[in-house]
C-alpha positions as CSV (number, residue, x, y, z in Angstrom):
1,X,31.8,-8.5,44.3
2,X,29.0,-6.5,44.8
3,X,29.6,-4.5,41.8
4,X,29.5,-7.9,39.6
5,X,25.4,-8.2,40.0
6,X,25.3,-4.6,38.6
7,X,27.7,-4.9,36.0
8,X,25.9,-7.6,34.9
9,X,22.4,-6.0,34.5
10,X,23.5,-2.8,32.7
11,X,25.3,-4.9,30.0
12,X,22.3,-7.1,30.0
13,X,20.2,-3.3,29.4
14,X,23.1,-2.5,26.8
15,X,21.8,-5.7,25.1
16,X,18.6,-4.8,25.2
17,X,19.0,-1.8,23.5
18,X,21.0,-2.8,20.8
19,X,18.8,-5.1,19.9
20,X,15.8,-2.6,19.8
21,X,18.1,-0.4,17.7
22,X,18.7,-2.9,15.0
23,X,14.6,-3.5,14.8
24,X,14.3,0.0,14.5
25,X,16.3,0.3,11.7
26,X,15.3,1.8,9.0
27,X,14.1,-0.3,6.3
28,X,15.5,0.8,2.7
29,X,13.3,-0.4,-0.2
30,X,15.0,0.1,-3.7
31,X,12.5,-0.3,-6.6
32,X,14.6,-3.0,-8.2
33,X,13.9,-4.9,-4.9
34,X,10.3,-4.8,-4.7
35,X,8.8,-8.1,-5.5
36,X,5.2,-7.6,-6.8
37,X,2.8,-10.1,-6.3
38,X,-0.5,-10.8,-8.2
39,X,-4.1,-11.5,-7.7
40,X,-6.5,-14.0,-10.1
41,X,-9.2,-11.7,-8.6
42,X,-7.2,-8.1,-9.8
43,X,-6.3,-9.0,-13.6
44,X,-3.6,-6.3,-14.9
45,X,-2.6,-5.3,-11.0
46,X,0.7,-6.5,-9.4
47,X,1.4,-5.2,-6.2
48,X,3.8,-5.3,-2.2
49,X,3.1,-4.4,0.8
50,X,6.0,-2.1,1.6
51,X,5.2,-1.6,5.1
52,X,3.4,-3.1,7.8
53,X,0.5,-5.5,7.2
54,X,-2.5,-5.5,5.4
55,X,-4.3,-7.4,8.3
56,X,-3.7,-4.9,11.2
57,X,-2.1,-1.6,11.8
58,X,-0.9,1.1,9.4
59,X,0.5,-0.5,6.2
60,X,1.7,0.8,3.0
61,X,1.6,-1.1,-0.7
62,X,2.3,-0.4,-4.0
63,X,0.4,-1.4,-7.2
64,X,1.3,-1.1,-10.8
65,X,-1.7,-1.0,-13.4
66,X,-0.7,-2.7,-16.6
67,X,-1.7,-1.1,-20.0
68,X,-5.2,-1.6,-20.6
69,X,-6.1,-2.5,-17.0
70,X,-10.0,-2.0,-16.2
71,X,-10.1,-2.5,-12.1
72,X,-14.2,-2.7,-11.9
73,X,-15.9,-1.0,-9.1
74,X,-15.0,-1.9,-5.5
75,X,-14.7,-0.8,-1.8
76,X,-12.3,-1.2,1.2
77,X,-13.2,-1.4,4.5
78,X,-10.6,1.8,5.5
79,X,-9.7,4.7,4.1
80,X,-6.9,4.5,1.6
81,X,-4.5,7.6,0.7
82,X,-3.4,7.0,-2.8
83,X,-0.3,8.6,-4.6
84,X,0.6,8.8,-8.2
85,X,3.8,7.7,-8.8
86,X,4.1,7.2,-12.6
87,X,2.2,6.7,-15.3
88,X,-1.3,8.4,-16.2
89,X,-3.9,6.9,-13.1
90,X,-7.3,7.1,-14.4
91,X,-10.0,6.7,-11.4
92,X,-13.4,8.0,-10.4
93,X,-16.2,7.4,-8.1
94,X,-19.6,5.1,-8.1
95,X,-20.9,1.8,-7.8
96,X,-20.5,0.8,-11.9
97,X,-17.2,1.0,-13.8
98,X,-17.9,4.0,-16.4
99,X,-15.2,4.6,-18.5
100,X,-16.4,8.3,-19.8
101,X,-16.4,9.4,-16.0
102,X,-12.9,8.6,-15.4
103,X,-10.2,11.2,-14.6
104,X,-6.5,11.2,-15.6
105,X,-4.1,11.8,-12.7
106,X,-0.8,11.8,-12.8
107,X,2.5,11.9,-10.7
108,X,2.3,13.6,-7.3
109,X,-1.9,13.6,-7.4
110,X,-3.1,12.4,-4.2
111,X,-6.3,10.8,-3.8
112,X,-7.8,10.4,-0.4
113,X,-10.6,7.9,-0.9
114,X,-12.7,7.5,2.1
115,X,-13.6,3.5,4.0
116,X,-16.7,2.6,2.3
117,X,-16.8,4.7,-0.7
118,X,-17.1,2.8,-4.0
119,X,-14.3,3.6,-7.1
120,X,-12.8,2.1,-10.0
121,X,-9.6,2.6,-11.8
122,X,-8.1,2.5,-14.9
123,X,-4.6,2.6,-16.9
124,X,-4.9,3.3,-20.7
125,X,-1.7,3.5,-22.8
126,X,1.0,2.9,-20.2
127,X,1.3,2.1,-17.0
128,X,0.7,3.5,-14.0
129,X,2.1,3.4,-10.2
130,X,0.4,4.3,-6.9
131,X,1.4,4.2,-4.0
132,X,-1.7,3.8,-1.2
133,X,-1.5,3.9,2.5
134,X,-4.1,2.6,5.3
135,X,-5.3,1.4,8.4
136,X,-5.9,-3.0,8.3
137,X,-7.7,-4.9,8.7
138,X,-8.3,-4.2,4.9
139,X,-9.4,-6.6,2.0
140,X,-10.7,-5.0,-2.0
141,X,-14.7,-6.0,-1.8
142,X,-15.9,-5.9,-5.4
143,X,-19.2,-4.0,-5.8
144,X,-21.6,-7.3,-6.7
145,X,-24.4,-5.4,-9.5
């Protein structure tokens, strides 16, 4: 009898942990799966959140530029690692959208864009995938002129 109370708690651990387990999973994303979402405020950009959330913590999204996108100047609050995926990713630095200062990037470029810093972006012809990683909170603060 006094082997029941024991019993007990260890499959109660064994519980436990299985249920950890399964929320540590790992999470497969196939790109057919991805449902994009869009912004009235980011014309030509659909993007997910792939990981975590864009409100606290480390997250991850991924945004698709439509041909002919012009994302004007803005700024985020953390600093954002951004990844070419596909596509031609045109992007440079400042406070104005200029399109002769651009830069074409494409797959495997990685651009580490510090919290604060103003940018724009660009796809031309096709489109273009990133992939961008950072720290929330987070929000895309368009530079007023």
């Amino acid at each position: 009898m006094k082997k029941l109370p024991a019993m007990l708690a260890a499959l109660a651990l064994v519980c436990v942990l299985d249920a950890a387990r399964a929320d540590d999973a790992a999470k497969i994303l196939r790109p057919e799966n991805i449902a994009y979402q869009t912004d009235p405020n980011l014309p030509g950009v659909s993007f997910a959140v792939l990981a975590g959330s864009l409100k606290e913590g480390p997250y991850t999204l991924r945004a698709r530029f439509a041909p002919g996108t012009r994302l004007p100047a803005h700024k985020h609050p953390d600093a954002r690692t951004v990844t070419v995926l596909a596509g031609t990713y045109f992007f440079a630095e400042g406070e104005r959208f200029d399109d002769a200062a651009l830069v074409a990037y494409g797959p495997g470029t990685v651009i580490v864009v510090p919290a604060g810093r103003a940018h724009y972006a660009a796809a031309r012809d096709i489109e273009a995938m990133v992939q961008e990683s950072g720290t929330g909170p987070t929000a895309t603060t368009p530079i007023a002129h």
